[in-house]
VOLUMDREN-791737 format. One line per field, with one value per residue: residue number from 1; chain; z, y, x of N, C-alpha, C in turn. Coordinates in Angstrom, 1 decimal, padded with zeros to 4 digits. Layout:
residues N
k: c(NUM ...)
c: c(A ...)
n.c3: c(Z ...)
n.c2: c(Y ...)
n.c1: c(X ...)
ca.c3: c(Z ...)
ca.c2: c(Y ...)
ca.c1: c(X ...)
c.c3: c(Z ...)
c.c2: c(Y ...)
c.c1: c(X ...)
This chain:
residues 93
k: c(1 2 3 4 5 6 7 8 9 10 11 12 13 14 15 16 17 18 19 20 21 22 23 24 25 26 27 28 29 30 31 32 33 34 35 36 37 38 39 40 41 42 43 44 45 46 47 48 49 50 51 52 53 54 55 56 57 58 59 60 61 62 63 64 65 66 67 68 69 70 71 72 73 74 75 76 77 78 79 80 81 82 83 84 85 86 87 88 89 90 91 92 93)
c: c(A A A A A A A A A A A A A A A A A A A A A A A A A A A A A A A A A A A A A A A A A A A A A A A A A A A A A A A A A A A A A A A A A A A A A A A A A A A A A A A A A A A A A A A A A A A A A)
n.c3: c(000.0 -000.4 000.8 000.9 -000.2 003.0 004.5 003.7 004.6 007.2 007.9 006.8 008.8 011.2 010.5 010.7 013.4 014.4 013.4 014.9 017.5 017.4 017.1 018.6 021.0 020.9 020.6 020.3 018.6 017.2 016.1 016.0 015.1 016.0 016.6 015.2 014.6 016.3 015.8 017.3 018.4 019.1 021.1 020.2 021.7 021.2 023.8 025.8 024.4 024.6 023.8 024.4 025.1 024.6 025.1 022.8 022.1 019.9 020.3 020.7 019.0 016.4 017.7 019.1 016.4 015.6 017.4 016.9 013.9 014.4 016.0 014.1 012.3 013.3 013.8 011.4 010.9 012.2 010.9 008.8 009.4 010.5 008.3 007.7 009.4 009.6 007.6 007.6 009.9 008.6 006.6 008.2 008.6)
n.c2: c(-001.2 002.1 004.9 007.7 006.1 005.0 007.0 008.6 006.9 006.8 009.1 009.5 007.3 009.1 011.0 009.3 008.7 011.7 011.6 009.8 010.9 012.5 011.8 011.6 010.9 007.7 004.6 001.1 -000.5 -000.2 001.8 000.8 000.2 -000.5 -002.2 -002.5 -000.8 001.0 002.5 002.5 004.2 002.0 001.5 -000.5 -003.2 -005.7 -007.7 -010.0 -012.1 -011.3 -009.1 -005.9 -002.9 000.5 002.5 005.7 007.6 010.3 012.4 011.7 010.0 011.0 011.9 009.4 007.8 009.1 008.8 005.8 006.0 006.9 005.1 002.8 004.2 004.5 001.7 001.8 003.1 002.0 -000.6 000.6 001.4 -000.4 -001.8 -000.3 -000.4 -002.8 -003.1 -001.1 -002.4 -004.5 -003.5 -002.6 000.0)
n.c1: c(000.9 000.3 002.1 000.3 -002.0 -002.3 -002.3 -004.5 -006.4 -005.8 -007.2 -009.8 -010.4 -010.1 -012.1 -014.3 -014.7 -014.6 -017.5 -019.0 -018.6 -020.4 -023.1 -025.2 -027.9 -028.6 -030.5 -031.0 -033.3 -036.7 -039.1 -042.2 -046.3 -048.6 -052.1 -055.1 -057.4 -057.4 -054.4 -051.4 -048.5 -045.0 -042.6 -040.4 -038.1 -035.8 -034.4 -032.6 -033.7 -036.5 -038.9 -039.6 -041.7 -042.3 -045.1 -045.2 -046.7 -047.7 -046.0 -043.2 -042.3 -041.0 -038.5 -037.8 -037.8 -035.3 -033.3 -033.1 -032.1 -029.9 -028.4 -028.6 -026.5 -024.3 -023.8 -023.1 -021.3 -018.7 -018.6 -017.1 -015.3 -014.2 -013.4 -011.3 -009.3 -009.0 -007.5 -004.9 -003.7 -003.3 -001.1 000.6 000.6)
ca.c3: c(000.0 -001.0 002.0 000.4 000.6 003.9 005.1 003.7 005.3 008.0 007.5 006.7 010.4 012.0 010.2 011.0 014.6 014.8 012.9 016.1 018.4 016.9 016.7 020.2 021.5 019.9 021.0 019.7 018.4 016.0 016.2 015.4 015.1 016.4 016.3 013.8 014.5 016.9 015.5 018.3 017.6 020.6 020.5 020.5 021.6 021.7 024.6 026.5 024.1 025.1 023.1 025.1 024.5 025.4 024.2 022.6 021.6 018.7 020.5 021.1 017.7 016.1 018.9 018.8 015.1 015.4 018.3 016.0 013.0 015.3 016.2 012.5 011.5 014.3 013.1 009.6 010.5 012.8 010.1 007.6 010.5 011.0 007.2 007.1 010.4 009.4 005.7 007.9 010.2 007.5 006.2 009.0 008.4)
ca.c2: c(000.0 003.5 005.2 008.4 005.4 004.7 008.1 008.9 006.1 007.1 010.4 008.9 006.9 009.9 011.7 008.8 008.8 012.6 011.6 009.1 011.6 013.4 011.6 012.2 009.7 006.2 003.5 -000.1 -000.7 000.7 002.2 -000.2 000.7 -001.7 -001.8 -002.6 -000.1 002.2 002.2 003.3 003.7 001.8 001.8 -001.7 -003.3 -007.3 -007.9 -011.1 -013.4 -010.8 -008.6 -004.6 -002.1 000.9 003.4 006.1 008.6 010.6 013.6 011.2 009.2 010.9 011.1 007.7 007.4 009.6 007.6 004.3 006.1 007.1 003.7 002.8 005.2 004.3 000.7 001.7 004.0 001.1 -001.0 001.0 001.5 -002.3 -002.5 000.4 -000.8 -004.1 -002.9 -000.3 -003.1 -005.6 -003.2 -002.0 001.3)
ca.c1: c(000.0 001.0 001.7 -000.2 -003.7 -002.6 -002.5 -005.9 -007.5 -006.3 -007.7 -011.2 -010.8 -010.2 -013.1 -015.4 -014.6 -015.4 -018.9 -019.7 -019.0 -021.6 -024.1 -026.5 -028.4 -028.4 -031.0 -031.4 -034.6 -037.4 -040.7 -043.8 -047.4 -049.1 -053.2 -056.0 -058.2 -056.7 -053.1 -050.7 -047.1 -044.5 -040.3 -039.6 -036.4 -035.9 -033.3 -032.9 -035.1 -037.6 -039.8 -040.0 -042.0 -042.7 -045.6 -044.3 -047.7 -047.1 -044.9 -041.8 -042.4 -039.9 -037.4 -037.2 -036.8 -033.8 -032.2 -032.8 -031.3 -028.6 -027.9 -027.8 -025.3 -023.4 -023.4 -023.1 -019.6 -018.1 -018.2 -016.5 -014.1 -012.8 -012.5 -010.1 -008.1 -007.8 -006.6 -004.2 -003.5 -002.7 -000.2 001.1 000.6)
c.c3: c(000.0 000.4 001.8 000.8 001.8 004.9 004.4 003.9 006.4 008.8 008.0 008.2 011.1 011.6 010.8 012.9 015.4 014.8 014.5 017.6 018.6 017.1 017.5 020.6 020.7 021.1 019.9 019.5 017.5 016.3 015.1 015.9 015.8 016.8 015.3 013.6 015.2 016.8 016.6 018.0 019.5 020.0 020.8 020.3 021.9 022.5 025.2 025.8 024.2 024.4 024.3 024.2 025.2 024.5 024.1 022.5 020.3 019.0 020.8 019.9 017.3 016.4 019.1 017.4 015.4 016.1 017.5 014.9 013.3 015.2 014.8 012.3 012.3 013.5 011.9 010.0 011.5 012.2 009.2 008.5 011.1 009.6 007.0 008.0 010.3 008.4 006.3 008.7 009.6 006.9 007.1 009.3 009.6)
c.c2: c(001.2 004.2 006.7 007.5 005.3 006.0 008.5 008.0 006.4 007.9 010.2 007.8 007.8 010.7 011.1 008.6 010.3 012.7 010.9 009.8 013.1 013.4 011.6 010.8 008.3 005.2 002.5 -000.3 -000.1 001.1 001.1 000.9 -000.8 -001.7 -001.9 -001.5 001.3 002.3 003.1 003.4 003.7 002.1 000.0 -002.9 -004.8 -007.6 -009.1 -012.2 -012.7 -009.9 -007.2 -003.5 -000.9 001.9 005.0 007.7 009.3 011.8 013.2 010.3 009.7 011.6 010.2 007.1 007.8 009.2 006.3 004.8 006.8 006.2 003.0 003.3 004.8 002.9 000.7 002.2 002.5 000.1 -001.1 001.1 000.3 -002.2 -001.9 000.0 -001.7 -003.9 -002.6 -001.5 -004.6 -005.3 -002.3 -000.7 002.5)
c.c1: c(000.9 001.3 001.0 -001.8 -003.4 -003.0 -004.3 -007.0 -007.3 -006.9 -009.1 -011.6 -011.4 -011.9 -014.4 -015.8 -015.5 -016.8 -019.4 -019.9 -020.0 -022.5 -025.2 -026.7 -028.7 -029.7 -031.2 -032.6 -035.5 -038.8 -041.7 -044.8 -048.3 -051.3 -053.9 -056.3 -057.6 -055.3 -052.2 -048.8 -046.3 -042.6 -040.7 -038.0 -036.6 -034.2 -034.0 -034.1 -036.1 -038.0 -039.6 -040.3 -042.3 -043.8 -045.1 -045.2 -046.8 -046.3 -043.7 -041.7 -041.1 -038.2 -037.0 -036.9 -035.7 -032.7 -031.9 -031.8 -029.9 -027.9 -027.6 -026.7 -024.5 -022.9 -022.6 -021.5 -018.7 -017.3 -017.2 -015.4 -012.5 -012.8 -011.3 -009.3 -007.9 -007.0 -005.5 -003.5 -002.2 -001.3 000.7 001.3 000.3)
């Protein structure tokens, strides 16, 4: 590896690091609706084998999307994070 790519991977670490300490509150889980007739929307998180829910009304709805799509992005940059430290890793860079 060039050490010109390795330096701007490491670049793109450092950038992704600053993105996660960005990103606010993060929770596991997603908003369902749940209801035929009276559709209610809850957060639901599956910990321990277990199903939790909690109701959410519609003035915390999308509060809790934005913690889930937190928690995404979080995943999503973590990811891209082991592929460039193992790459950097690999090459000892």
């Amino acid at each position: 590896m060039s050490p010109q790519r390795a330096t701007t991977m490491q670049r793109r670490v450092r950038k992704l690091q600053q993105e996660i300490g960005s990103l606010g509150p993060v929770m596991r889980g997603s908003v369902v609706i749940i209801g035929t007739r009276n559709k209610q929307p809850y957060f639901s998180l599956n910990k321990d084998k277990r199903t939790r829910l909690i109701y959410l009304g519609q003035k915390r709805v999308t509060r809790a999307r934005e913690y889930s799509e937190n928690y995404k992005r979080m995943l999503a940059i973590i990811e891209e994070m082991t592929v460039l430290n193992m790459e950097l890793l690999k090459r000892d860079a």
